[in-house]
VOMARSE-533930 format. One record per residue: x, y, z of N, C-alpha, C in turn; residue number from 1; residue in one letter. Coordinates in nm, 3 decimals. Example, Ala and Ser with C-alpha at 12.3 -4.5 7.8 and 13.67 -1.06 7.14 Angstrom:
// VOMARSE-533930
<<1.319, -0.569, 0.780>, <1.230, -0.450, 0.780>, <1.320, -0.330, 0.780>, 1, a>
<<1.285, -0.225, 0.708>, <1.367, -0.106, 0.714>, <1.290, 0.003, 0.787>, 2, s>
END
This chain:
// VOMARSE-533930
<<3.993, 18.747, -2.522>, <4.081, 18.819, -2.433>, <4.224, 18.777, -2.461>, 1, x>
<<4.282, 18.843, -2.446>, <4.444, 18.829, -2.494>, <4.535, 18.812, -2.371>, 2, x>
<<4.629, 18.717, -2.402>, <4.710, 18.689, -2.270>, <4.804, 18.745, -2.242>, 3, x>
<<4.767, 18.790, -2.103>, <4.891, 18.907, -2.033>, <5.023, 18.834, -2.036>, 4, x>
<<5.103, 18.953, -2.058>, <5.233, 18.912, -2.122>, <5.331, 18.898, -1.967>, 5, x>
<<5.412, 18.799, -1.996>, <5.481, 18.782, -1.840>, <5.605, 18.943, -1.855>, 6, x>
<<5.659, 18.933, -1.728>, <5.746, 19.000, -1.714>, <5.864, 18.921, -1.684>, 7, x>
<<5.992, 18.935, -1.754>, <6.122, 18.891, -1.691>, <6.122, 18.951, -1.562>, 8, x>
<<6.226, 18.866, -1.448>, <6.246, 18.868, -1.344>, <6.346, 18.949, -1.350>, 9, x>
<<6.455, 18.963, -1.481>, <6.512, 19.011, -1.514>, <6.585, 19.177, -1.516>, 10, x>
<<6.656, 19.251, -1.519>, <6.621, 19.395, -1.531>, <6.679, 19.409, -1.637>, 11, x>
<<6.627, 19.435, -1.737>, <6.640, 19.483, -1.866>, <6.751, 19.587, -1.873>, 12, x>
<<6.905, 19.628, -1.941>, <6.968, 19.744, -1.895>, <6.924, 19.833, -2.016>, 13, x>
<<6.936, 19.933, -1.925>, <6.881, 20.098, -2.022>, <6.951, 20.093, -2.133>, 14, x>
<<7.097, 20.075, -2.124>, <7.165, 20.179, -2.259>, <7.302, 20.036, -2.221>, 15, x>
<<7.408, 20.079, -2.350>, <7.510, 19.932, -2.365>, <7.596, 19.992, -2.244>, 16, x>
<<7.614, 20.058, -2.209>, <7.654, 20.133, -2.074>, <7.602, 20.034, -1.945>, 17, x>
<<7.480, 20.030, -1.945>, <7.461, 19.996, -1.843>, <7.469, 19.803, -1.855>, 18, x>
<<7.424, 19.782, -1.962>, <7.467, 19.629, -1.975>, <7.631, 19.588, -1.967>, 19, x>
<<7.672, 19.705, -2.013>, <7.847, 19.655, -1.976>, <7.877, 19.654, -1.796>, 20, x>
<<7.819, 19.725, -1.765>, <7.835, 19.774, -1.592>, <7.761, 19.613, -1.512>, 21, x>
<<7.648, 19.577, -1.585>, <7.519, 19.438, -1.534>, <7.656, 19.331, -1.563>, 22, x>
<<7.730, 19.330, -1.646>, <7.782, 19.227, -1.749>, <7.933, 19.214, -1.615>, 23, x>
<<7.994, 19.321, -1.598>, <8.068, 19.379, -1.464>, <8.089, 19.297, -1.325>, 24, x>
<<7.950, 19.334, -1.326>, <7.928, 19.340, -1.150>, <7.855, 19.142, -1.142>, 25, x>
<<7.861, 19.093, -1.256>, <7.793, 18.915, -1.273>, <7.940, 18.857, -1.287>, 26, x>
<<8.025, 18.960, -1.341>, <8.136, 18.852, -1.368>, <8.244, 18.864, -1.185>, 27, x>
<<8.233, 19.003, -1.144>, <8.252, 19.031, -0.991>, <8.224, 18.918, -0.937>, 28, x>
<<8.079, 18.877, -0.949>, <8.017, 18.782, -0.830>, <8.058, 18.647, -0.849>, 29, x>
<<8.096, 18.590, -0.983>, <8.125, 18.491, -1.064>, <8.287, 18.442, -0.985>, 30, x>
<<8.304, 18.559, -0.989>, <8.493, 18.552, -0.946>, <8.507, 18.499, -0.797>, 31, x>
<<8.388, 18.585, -0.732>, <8.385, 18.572, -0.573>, <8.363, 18.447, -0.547>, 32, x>
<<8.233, 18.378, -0.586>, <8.175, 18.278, -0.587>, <8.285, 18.178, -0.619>, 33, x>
<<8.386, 18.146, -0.726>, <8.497, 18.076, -0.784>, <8.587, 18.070, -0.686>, 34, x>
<<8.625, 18.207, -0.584>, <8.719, 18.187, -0.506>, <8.703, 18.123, -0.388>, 35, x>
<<8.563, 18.141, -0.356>, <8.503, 18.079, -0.237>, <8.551, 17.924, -0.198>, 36, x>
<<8.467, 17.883, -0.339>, <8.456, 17.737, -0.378>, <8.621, 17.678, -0.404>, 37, x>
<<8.721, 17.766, -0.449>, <8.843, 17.703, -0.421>, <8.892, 17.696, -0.297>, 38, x>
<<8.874, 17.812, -0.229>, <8.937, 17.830, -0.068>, <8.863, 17.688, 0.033>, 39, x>
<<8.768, 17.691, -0.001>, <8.671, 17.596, 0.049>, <8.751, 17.400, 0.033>, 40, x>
<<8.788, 17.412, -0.110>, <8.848, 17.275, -0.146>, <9.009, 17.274, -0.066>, 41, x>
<<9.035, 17.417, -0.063>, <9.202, 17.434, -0.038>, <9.183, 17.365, 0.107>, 42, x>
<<9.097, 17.428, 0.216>, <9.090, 17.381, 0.341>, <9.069, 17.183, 0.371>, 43, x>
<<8.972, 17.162, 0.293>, <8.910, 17.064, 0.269>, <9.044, 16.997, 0.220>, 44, x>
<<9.092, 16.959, 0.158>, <9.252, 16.917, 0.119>, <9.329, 16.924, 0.247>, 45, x>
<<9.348, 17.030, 0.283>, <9.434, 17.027, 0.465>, <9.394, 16.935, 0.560>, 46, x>
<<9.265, 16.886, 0.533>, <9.177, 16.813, 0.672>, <9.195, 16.713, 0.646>, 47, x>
<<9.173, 16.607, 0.517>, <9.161, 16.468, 0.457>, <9.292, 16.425, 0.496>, 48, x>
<<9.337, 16.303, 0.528>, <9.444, 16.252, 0.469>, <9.460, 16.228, 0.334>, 49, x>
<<9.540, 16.241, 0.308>, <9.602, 16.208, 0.184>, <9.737, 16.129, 0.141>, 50, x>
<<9.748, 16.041, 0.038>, <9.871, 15.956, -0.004>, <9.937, 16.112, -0.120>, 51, x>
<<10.082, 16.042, -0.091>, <10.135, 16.128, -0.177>, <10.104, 16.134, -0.322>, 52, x>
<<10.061, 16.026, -0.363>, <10.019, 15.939, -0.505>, <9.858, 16.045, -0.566>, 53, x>
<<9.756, 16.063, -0.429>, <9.669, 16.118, -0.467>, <9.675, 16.251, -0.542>, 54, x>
<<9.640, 16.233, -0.701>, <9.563, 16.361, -0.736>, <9.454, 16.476, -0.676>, 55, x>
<<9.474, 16.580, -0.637>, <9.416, 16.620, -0.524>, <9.312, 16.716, -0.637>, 56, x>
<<9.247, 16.674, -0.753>, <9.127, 16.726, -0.803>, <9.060, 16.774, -0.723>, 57, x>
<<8.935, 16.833, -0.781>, <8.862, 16.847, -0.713>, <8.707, 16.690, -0.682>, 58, x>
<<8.738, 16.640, -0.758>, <8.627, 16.579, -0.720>, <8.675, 16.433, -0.684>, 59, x>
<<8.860, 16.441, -0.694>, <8.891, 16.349, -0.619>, <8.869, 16.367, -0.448>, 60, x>
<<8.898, 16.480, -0.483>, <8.919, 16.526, -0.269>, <8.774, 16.509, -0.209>, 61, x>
<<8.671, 16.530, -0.336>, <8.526, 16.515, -0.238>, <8.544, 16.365, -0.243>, 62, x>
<<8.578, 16.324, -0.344>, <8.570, 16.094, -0.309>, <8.659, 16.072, -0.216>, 63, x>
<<8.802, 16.127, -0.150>, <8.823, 16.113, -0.020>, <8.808, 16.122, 0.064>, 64, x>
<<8.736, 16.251, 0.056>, <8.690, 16.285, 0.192>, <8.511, 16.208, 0.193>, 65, x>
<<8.468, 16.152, 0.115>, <8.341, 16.057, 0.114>, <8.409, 15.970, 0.201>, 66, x>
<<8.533, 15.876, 0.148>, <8.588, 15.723, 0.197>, <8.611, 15.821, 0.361>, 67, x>
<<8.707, 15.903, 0.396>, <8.729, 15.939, 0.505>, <8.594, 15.938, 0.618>, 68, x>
<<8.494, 16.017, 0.548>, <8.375, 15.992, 0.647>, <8.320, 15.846, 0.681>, 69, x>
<<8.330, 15.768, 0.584>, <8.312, 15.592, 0.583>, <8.419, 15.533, 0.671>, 70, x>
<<8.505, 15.581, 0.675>, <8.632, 15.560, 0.755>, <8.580, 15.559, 0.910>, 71, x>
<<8.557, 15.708, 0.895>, <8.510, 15.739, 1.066>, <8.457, 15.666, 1.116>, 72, x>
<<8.306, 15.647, 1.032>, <8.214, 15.586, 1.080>, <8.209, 15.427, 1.110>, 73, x>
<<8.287, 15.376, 1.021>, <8.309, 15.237, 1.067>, <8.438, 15.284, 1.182>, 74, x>
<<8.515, 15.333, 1.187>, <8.612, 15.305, 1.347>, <8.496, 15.388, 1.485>, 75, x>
<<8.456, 15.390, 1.466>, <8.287, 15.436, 1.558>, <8.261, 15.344, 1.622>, 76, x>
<<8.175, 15.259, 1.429>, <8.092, 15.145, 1.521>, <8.213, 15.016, 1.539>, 77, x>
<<8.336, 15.034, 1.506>, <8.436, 14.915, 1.559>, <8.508, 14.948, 1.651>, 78, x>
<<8.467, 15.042, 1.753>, <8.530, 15.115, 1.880>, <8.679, 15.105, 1.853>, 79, x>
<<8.708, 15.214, 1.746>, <8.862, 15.259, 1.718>, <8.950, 15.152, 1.641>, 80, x>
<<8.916, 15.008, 1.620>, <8.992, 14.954, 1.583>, <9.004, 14.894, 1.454>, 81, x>
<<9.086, 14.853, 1.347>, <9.091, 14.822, 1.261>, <9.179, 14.690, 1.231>, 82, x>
<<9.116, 14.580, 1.146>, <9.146, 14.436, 1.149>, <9.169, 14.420, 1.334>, 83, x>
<<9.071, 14.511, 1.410>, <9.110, 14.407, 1.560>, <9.210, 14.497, 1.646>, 84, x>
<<9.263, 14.557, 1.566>, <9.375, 14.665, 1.680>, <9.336, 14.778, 1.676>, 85, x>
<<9.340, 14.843, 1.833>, <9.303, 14.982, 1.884>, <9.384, 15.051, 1.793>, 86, x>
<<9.364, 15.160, 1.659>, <9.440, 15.240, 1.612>, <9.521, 15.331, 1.695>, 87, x>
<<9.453, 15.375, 1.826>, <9.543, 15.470, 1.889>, <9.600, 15.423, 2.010>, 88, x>
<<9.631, 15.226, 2.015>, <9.697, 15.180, 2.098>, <9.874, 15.235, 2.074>, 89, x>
<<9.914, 15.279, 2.209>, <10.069, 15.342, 2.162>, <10.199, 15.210, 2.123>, 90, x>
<<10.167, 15.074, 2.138>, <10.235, 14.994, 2.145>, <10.255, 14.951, 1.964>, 91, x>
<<10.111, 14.887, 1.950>, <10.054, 14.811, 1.826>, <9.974, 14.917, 1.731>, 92, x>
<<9.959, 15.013, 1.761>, <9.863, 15.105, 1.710>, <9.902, 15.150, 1.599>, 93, x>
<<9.839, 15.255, 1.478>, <9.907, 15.283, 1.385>, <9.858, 15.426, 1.381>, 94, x>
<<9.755, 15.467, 1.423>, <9.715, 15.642, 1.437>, <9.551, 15.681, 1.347>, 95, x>
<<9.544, 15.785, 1.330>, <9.438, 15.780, 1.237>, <9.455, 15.767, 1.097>, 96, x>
<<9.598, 15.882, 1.109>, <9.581, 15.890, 0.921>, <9.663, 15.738, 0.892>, 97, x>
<<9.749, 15.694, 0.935>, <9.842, 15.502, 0.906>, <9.666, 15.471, 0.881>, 98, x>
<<9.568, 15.400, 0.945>, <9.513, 15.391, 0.968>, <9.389, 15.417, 0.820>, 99, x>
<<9.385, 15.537, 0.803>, <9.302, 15.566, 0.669>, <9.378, 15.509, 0.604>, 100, x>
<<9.514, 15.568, 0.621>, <9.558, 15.462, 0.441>, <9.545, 15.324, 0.472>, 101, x>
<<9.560, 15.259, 0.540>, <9.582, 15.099, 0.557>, <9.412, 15.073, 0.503>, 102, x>
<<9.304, 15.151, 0.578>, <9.212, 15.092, 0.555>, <9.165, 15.105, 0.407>, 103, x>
<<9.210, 15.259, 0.333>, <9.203, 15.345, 0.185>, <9.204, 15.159, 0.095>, 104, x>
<<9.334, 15.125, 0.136>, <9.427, 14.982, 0.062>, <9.375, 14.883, 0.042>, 105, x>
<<9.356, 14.837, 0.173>, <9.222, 14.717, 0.165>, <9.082, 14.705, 0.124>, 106, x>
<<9.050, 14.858, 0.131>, <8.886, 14.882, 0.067>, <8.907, 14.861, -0.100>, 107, x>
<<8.979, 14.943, -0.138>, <9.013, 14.960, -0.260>, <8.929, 15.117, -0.321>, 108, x>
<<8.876, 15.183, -0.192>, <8.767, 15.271, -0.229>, <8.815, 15.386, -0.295>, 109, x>
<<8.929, 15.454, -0.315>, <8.966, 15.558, -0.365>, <8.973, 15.567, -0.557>, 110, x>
<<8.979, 15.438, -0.577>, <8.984, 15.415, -0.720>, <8.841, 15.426, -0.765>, 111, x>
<<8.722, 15.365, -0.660>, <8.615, 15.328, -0.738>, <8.528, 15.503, -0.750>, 112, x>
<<8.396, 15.485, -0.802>, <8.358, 15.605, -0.828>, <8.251, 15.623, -0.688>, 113, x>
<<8.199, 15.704, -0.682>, <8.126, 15.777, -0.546>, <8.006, 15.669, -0.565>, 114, x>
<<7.931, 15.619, -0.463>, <7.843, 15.582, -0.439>, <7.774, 15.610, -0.359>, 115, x>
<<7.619, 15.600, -0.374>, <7.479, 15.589, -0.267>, <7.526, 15.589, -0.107>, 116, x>
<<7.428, 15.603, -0.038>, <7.463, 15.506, 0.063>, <7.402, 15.372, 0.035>, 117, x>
<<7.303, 15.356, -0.048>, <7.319, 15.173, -0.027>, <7.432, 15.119, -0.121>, 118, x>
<<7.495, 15.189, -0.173>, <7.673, 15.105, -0.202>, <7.628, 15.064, -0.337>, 119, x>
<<7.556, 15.190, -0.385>, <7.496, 15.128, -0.525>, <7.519, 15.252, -0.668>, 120, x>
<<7.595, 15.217, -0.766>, <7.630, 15.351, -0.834>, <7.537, 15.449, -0.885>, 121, x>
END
């Protein structure tokens, strides 16, 4: 017995007509999809803090905004404060974003490359 032949998932185009039109409407979606994913980083850039120094790549802004979420989460579990002072004390305080960078400085995390969560490359 002879083995049934698969079918592409594919749609085969009729005539170079219609592969130019398939070829068209992939590079359409290609474009959409591209703009998405920039608009997406553009916003994502507005939200992070950022140093003026930072290259705002793209896969720098996802490693800031990684340290930024590490950020959060340790002023969470250190009820707002950093080395010991309430960040949003109005006297001694320094704010959120003073605050990311001071902590950005002392981590040293913006230089290193993305890690696990167990802090492992």
């Amino acid at each position: 017995m002879a083995p049934k032949k698969r079918h592409s998932s594919r749609r085969v185009p009729k005539s170079e007509d219609d592969a130019v039109l398939q070829r068209a409407c992939a590079n359409k979606r290609e474009r959409q999809r591209t703009k998405e994913l920039n608009d997406a980083f553009a916003i994502l850039r507005k939200i992070i803090p950022s140093m003026p120094s930072d290259k705002m790549s793209k896969i720098h802004t996802l490693r800031i905004a990684t340290d930024y979420i590490e950020f959060l989460d340790q002023m969470k579990r250190d009820n707002c404060k950093l080395f010991g002072v309430d960040i949003f004390d109005e006297e001694t305080g320094y704010g959120l974003q003073a605050s990311f960078s001071i902590w950005r400085g002392s981590h040293g995390v913006s230089a290193t490359p993305m890690t696990n969560a167990m802090g492992k490359f």
